[in-house]
mmCIF file as Biopython writes it, N, C-alpha, C and O atoms, coordinates in Angstrom:
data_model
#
loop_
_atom_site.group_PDB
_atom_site.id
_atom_site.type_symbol
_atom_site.label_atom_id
_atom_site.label_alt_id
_atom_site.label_comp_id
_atom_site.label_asym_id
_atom_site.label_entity_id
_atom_site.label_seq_id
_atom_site.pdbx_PDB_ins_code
_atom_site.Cartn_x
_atom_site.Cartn_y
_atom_site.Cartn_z
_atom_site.occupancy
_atom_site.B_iso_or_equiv
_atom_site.auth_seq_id
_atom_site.auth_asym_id
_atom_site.pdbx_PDB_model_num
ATOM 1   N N  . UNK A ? 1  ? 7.925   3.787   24.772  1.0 0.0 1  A 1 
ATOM 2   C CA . UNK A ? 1  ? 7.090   3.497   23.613  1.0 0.0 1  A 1 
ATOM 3   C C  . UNK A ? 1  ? 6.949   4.725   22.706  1.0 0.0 1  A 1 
ATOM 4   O O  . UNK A ? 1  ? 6.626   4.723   21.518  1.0 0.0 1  A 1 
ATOM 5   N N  . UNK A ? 2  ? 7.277   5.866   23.551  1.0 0.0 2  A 1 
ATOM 6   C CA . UNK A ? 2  ? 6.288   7.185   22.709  1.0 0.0 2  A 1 
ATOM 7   C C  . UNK A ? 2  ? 8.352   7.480   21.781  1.0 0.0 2  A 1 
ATOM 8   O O  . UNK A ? 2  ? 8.489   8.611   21.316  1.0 0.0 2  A 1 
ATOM 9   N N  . UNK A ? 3  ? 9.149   6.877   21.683  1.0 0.0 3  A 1 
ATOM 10  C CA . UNK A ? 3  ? 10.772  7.146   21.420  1.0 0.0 3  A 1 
ATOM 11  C C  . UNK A ? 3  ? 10.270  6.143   20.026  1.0 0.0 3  A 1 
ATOM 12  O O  . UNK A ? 3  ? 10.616  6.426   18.879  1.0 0.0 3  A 1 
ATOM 13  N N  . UNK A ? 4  ? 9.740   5.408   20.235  1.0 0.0 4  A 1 
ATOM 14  C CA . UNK A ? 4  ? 9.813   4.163   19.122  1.0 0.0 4  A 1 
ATOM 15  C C  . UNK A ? 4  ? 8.797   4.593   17.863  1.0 0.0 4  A 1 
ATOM 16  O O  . UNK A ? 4  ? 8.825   4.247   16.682  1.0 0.0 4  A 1 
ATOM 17  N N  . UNK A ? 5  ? 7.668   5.702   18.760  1.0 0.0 5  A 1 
ATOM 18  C CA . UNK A ? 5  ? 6.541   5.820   17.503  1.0 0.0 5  A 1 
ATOM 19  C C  . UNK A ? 5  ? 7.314   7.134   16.890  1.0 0.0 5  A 1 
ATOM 20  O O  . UNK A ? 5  ? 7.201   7.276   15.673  1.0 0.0 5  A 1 
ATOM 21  N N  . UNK A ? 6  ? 8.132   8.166   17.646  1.0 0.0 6  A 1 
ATOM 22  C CA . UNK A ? 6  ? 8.936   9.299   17.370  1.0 0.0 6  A 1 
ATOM 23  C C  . UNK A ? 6  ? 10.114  9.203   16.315  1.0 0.0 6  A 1 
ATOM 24  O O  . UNK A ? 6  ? 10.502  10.173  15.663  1.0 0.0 6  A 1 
ATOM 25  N N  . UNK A ? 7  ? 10.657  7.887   16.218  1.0 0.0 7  A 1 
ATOM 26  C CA . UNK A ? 7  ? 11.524  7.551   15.045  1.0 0.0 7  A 1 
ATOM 27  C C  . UNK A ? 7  ? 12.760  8.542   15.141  1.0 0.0 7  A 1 
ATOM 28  O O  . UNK A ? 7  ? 13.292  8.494   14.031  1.0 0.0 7  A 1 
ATOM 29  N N  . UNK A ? 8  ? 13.434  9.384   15.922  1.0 0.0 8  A 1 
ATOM 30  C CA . UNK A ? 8  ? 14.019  10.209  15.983  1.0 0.0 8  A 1 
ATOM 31  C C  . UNK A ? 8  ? 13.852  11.488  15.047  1.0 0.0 8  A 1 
ATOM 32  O O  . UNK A ? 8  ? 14.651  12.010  14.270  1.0 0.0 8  A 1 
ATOM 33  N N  . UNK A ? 9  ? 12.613  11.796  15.368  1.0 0.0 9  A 1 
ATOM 34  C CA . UNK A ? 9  ? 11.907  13.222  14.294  1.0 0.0 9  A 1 
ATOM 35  C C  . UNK A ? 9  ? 12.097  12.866  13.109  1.0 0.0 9  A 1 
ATOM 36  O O  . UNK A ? 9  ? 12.207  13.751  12.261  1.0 0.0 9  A 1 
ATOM 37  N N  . UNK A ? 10 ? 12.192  11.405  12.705  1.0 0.0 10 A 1 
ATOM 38  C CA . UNK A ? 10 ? 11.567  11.499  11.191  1.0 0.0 10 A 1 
ATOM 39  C C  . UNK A ? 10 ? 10.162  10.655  11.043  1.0 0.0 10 A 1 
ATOM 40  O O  . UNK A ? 10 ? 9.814   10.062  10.022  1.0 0.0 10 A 1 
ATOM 41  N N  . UNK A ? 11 ? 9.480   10.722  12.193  1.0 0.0 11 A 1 
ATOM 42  C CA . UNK A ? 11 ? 7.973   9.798   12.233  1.0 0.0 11 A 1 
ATOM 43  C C  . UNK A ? 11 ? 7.348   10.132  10.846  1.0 0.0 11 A 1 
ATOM 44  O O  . UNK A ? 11 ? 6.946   9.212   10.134  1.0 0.0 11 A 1 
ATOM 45  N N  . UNK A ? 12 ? 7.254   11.480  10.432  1.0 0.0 12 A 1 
ATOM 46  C CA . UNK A ? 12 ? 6.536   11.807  9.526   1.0 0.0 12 A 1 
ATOM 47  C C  . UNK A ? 12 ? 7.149   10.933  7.734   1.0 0.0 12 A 1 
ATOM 48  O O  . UNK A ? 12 ? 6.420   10.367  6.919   1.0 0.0 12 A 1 
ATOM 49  N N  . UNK A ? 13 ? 8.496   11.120  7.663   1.0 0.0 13 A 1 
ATOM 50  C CA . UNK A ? 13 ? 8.986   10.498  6.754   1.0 0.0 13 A 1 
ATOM 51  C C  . UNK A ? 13 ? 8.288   8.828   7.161   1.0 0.0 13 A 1 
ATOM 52  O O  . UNK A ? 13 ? 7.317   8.310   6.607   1.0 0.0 13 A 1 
ATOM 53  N N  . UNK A ? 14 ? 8.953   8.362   8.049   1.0 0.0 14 A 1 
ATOM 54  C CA . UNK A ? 14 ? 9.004   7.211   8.403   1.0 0.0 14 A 1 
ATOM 55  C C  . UNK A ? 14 ? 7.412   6.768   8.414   1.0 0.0 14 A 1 
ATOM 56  O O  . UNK A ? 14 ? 7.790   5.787   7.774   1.0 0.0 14 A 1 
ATOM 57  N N  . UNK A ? 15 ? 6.478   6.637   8.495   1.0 0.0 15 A 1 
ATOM 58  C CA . UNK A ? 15 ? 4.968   6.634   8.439   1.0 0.0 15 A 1 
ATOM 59  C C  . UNK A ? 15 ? 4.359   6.804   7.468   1.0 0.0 15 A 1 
ATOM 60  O O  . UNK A ? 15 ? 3.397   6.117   7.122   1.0 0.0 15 A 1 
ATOM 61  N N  . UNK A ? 16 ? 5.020   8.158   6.611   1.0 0.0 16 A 1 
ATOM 62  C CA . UNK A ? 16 ? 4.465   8.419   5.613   1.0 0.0 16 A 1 
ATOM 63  C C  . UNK A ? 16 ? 4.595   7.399   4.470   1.0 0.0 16 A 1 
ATOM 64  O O  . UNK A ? 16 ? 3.728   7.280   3.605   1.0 0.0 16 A 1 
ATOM 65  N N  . UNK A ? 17 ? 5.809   6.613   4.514   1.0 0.0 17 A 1 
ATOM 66  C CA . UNK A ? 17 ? 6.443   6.200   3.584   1.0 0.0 17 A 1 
ATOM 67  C C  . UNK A ? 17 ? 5.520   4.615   4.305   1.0 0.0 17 A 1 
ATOM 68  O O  . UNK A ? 17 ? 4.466   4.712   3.676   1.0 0.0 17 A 1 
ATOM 69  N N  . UNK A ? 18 ? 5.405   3.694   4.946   1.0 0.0 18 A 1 
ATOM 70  C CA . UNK A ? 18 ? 4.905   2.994   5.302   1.0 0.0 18 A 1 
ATOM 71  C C  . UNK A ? 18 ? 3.518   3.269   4.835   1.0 0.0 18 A 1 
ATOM 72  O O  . UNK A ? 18 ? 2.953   2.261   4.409   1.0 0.0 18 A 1 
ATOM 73  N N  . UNK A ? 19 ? 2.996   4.092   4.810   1.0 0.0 19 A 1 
ATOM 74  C CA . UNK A ? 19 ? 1.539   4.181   4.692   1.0 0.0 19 A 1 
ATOM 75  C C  . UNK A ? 19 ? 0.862   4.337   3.040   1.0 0.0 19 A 1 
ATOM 76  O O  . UNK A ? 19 ? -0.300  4.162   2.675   1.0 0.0 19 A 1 
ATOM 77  N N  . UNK A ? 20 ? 2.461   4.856   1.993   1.0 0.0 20 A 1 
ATOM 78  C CA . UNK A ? 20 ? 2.681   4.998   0.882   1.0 0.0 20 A 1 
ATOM 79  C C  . UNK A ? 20 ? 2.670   3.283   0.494   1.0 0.0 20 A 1 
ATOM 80  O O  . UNK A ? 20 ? 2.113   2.805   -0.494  1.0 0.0 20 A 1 
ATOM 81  N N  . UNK A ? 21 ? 3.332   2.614   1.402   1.0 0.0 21 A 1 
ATOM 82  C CA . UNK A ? 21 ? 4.140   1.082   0.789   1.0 0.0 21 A 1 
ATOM 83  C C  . UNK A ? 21 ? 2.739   0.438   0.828   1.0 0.0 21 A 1 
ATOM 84  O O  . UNK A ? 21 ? 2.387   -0.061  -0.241  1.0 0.0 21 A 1 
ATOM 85  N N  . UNK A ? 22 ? 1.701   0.339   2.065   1.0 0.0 22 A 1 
ATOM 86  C CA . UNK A ? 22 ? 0.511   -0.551  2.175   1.0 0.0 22 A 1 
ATOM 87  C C  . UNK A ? 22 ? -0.329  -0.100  1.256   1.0 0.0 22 A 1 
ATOM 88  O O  . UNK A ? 22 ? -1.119  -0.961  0.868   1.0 0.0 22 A 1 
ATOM 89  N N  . UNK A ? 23 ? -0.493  1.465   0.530   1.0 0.0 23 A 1 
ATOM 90  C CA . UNK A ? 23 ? -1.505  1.523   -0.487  1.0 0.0 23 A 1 
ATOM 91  C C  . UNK A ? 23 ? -1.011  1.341   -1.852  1.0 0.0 23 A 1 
ATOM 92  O O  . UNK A ? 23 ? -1.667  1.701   -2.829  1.0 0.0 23 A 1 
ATOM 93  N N  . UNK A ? 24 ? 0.114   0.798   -1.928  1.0 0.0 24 A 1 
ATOM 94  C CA . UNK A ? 24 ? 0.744   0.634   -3.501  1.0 0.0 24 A 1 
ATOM 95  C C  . UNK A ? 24 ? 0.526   -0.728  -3.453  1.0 0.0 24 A 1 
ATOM 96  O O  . UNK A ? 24 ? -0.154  -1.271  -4.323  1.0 0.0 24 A 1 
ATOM 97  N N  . UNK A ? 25 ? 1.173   -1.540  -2.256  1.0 0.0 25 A 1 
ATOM 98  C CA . UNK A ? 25 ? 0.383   -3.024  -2.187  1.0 0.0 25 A 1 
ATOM 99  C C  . UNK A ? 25 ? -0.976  -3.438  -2.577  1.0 0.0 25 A 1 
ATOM 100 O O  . UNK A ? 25 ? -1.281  -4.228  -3.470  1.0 0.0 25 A 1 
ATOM 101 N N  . UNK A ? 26 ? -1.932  -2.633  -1.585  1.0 0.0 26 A 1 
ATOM 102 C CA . UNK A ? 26 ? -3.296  -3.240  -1.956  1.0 0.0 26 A 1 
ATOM 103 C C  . UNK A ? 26 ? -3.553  -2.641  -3.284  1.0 0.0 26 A 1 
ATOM 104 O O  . UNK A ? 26 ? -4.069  -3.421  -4.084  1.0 0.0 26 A 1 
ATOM 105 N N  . UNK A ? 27 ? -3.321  -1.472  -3.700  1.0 0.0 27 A 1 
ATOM 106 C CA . UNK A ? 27 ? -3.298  -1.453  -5.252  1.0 0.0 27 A 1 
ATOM 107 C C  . UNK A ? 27 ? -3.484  -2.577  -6.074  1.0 0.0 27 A 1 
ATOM 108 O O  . UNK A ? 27 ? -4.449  -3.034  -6.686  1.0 0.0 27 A 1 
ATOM 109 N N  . UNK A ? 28 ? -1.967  -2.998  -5.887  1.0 0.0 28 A 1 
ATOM 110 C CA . UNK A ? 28 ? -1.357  -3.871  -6.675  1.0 0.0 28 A 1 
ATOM 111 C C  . UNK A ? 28 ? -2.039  -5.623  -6.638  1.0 0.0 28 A 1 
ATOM 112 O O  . UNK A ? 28 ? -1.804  -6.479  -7.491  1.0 0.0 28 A 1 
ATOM 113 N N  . UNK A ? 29 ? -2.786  -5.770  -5.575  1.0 0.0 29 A 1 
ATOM 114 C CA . UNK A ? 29 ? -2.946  -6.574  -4.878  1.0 0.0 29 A 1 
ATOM 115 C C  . UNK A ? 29 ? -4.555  -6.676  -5.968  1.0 0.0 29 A 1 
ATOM 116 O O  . UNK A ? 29 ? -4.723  -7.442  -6.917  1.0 0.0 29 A 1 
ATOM 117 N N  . UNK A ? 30 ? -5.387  -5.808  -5.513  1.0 0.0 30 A 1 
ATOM 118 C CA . UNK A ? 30 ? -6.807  -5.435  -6.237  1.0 0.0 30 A 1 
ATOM 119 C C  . UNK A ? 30 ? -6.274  -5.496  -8.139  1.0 0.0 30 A 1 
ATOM 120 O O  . UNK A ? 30 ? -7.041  -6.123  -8.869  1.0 0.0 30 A 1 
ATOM 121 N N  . UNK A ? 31 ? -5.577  -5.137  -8.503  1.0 0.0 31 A 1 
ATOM 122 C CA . UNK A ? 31 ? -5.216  -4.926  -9.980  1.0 0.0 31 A 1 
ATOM 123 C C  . UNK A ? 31 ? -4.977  -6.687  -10.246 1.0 0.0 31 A 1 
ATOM 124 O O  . UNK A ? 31 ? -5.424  -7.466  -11.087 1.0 0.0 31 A 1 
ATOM 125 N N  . UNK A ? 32 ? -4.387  -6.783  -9.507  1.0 0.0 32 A 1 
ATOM 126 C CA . UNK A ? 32 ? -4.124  -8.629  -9.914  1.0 0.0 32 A 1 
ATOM 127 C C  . UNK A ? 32 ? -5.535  -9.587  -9.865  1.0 0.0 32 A 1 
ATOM 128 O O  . UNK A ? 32 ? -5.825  -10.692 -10.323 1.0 0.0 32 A 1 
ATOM 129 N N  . UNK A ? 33 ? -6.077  -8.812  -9.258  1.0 0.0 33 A 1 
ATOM 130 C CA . UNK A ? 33 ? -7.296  -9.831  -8.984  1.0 0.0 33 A 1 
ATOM 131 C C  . UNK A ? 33 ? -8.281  -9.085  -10.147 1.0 0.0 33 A 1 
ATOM 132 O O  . UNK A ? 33 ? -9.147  -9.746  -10.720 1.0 0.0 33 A 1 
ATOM 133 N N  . UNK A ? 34 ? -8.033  -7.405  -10.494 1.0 0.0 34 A 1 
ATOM 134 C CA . UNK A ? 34 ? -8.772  -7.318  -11.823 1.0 0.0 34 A 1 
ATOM 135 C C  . UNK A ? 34 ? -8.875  -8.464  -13.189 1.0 0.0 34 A 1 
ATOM 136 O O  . UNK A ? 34 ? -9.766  -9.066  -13.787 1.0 0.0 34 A 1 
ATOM 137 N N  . UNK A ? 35 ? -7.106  -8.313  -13.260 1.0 0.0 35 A 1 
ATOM 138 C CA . UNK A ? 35 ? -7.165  -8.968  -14.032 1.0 0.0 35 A 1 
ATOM 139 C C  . UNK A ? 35 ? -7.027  -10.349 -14.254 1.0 0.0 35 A 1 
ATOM 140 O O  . UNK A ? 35 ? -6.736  -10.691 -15.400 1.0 0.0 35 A 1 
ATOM 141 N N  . UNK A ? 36 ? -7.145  -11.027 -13.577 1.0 0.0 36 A 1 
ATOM 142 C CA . UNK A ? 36 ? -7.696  -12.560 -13.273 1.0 0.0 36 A 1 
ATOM 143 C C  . UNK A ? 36 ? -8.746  -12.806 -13.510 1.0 0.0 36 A 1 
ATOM 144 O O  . UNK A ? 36 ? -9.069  -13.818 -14.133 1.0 0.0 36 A 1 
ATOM 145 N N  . UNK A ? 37 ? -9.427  -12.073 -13.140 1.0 0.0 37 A 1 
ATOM 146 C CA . UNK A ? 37 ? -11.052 -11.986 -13.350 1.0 0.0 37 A 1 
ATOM 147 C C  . UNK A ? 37 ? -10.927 -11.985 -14.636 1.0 0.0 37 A 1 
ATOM 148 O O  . UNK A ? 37 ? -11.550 -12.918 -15.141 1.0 0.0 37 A 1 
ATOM 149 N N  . UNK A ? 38 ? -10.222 -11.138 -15.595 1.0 0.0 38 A 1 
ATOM 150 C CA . UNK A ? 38 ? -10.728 -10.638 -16.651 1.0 0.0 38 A 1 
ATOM 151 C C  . UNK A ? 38 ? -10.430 -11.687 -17.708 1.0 0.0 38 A 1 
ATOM 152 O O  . UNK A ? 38 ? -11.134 -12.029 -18.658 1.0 0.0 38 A 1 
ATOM 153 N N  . UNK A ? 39 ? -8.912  -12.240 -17.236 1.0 0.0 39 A 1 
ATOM 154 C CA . UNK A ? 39 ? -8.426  -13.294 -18.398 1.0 0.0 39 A 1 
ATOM 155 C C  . UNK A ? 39 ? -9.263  -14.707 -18.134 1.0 0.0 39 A 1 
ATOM 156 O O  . UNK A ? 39 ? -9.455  -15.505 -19.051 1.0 0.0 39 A 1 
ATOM 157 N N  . UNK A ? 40 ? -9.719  -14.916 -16.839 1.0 0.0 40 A 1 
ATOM 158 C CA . UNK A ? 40 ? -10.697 -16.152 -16.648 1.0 0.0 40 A 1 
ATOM 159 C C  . UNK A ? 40 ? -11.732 -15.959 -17.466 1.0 0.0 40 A 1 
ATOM 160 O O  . UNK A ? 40 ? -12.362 -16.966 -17.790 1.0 0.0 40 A 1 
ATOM 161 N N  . UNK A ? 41 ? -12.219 -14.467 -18.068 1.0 0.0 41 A 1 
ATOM 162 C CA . UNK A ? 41 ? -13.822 -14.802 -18.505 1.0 0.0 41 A 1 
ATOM 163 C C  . UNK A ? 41 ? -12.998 -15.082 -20.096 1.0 0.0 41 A 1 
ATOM 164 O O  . UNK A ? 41 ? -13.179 -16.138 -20.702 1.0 0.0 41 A 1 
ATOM 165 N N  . UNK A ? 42 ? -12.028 -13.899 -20.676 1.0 0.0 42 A 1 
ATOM 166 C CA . UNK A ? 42 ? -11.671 -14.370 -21.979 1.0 0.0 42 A 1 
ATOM 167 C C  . UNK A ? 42 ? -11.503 -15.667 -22.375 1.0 0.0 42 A 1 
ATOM 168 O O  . UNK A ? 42 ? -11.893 -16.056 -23.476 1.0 0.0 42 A 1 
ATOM 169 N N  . UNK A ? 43 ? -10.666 -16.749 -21.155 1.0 0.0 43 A 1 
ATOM 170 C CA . UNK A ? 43 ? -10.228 -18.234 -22.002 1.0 0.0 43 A 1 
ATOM 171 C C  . UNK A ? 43 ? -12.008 -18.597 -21.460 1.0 0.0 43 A 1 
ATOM 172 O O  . UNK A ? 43 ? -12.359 -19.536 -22.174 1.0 0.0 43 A 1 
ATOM 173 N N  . UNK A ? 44 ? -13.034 -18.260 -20.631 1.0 0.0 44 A 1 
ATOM 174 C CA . UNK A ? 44 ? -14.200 -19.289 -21.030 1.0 0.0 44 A 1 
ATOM 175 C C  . UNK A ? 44 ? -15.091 -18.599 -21.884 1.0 0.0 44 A 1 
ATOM 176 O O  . UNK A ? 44 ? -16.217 -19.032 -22.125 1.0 0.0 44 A 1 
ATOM 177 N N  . UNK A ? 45 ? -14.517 -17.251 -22.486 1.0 0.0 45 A 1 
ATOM 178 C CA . UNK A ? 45 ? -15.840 -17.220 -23.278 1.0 0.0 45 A 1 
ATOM 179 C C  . UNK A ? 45 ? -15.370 -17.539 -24.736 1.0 0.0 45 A 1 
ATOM 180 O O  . UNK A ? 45 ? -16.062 -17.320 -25.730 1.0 0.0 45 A 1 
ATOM 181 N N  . UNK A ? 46 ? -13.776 -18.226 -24.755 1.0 0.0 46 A 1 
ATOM 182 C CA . UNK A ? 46 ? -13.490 -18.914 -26.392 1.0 0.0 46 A 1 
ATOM 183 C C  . UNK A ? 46 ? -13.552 -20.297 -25.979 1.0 0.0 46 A 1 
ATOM 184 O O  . UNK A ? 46 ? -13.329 -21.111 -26.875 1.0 0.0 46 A 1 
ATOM 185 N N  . UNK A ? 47 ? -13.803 -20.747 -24.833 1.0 0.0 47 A 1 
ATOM 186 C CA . UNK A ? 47 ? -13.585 -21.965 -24.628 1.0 0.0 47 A 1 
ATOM 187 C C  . UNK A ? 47 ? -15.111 -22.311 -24.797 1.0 0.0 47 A 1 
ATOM 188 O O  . UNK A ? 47 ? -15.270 -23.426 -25.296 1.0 0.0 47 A 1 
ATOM 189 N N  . UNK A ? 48 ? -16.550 -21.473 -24.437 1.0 0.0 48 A 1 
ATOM 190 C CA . UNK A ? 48 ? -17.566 -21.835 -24.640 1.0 0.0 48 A 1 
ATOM 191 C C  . UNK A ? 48 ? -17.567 -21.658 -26.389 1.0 0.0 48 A 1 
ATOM 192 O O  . UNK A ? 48 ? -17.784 -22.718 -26.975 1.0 0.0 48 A 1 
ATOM 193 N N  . UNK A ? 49 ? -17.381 -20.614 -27.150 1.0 0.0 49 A 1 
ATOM 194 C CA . UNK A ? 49 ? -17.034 -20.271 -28.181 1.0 0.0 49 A 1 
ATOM 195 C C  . UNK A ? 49 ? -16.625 -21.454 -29.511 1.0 0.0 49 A 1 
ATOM 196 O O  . UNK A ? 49 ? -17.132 -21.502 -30.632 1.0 0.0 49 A 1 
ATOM 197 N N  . UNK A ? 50 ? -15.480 -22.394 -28.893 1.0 0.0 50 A 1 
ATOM 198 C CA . UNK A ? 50 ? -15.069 -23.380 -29.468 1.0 0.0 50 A 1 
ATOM 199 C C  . UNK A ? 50 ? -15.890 -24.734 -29.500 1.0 0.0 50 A 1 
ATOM 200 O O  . UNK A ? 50 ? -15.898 -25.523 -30.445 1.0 0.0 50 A 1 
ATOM 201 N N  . UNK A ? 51 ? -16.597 -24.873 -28.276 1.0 0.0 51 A 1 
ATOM 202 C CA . UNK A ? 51 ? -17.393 -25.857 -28.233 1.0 0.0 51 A 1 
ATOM 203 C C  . UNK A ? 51 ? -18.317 -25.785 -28.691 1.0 0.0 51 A 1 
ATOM 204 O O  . UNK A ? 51 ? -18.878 -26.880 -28.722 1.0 0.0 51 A 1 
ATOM 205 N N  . UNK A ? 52 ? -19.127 -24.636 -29.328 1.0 0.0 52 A 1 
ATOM 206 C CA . UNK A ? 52 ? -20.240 -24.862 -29.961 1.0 0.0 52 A 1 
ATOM 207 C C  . UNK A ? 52 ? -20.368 -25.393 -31.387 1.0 0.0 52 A 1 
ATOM 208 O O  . UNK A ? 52 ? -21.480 -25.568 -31.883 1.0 0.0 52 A 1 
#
């Protein structure tokens, strides 16, 4: 097990770069949901906008 977490002495590359990939995800992940949020309030606040 301890050969598999060792990566053949590039754990540090190899980890680092994994640990680079999951915080560019949830980044990316949180930014999408910013802006969802954001374009949901724009179409209801012309959609309340229009109906009045």
């Amino acid at each position: 097990m301890v050969e598999w977490f060792d990566m053949g002495g590039y754990e540090y590359f190899v980890w680092g770069s994994m640990l680079c990939f999951f915080v560019v995800m949830l980044a990316d992940g949180l930014s999408l949901r910013s802006k969802k949020k954001q374009a949901e309030r724009l179409v209801f606040s012309r959609f309340r906008r229009k109906n009045k």
